[in-house]
SEDO-760734 format. One record per atom (N, C-alpha, C): x negated, y negated, z negated. Coordinates in steps of 0.02 Angstrom, whole numbers, padded with zeros to 5 digits, always signed. Layout:
N
XYZ
...
end
This chain:
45
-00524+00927+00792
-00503+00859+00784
-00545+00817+00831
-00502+00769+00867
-00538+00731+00915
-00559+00639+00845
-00596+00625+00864
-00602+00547+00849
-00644+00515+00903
-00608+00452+00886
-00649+00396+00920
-00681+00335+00884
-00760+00327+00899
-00807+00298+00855
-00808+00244+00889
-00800+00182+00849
-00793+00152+00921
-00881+00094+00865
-00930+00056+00894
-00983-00003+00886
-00973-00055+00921
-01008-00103+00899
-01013-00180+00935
-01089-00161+00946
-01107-00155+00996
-01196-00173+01002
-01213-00216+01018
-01279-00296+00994
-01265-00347+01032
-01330-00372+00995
-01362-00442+01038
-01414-00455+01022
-01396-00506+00978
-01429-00535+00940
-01407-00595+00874
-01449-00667+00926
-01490-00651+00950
-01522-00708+00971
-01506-00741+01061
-01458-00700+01091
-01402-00715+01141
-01357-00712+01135
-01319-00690+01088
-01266-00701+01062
-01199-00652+01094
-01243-00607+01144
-01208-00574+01190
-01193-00492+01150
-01151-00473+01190
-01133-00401+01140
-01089-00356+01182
-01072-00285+01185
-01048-00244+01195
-01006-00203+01151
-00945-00184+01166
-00908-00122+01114
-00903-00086+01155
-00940-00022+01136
-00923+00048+01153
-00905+00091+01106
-00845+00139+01150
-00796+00184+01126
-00826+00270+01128
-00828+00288+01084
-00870+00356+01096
-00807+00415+01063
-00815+00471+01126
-00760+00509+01097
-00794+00563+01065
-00781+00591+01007
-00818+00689+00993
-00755+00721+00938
-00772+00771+00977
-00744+00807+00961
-00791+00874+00890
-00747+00872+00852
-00771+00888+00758
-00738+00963+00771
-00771+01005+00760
-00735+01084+00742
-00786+01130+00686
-00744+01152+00669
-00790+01193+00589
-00868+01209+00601
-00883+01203+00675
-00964+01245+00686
-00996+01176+00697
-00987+01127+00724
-01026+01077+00790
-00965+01012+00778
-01030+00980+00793
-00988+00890+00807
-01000+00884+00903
-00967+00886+00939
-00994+00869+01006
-00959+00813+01045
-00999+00764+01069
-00993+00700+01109
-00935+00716+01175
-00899+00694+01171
-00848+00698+01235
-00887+00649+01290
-00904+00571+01275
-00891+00536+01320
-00971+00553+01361
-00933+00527+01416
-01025+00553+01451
-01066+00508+01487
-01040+00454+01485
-01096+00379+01492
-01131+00374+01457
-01202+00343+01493
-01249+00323+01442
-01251+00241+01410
-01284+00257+01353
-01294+00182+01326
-01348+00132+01379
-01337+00061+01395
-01357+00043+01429
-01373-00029+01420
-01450-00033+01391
-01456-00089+01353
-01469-00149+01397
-01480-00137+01442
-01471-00192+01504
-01394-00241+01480
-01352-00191+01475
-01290-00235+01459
-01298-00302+01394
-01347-00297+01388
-01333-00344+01308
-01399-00404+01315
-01460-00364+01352
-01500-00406+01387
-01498-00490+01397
end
């Protein structure tokens, strides 16, 4: 089964924020991350 996780990450005191979409993939053994960007807190800075 595929899902997609999706967050708001964002600072409260700039008021600024990000949504990232994260894909993984769920199978009876392992949960494993599809997407392959990193988080990048500069963005919210």
């Amino acid at each position: 089964m595929i899902l997609c996780v999706e967050s708001c990450i964002g600072s409260e005191e700039s008021g600024k924020g990000v949504k990232q979409e994260q894909q993984v993939l769920i199978t009876e053994d392992a949960i494993r991350r599809l997407s392959n960007y990193p988080f990048q807190r500069d963005w919210i800075d």
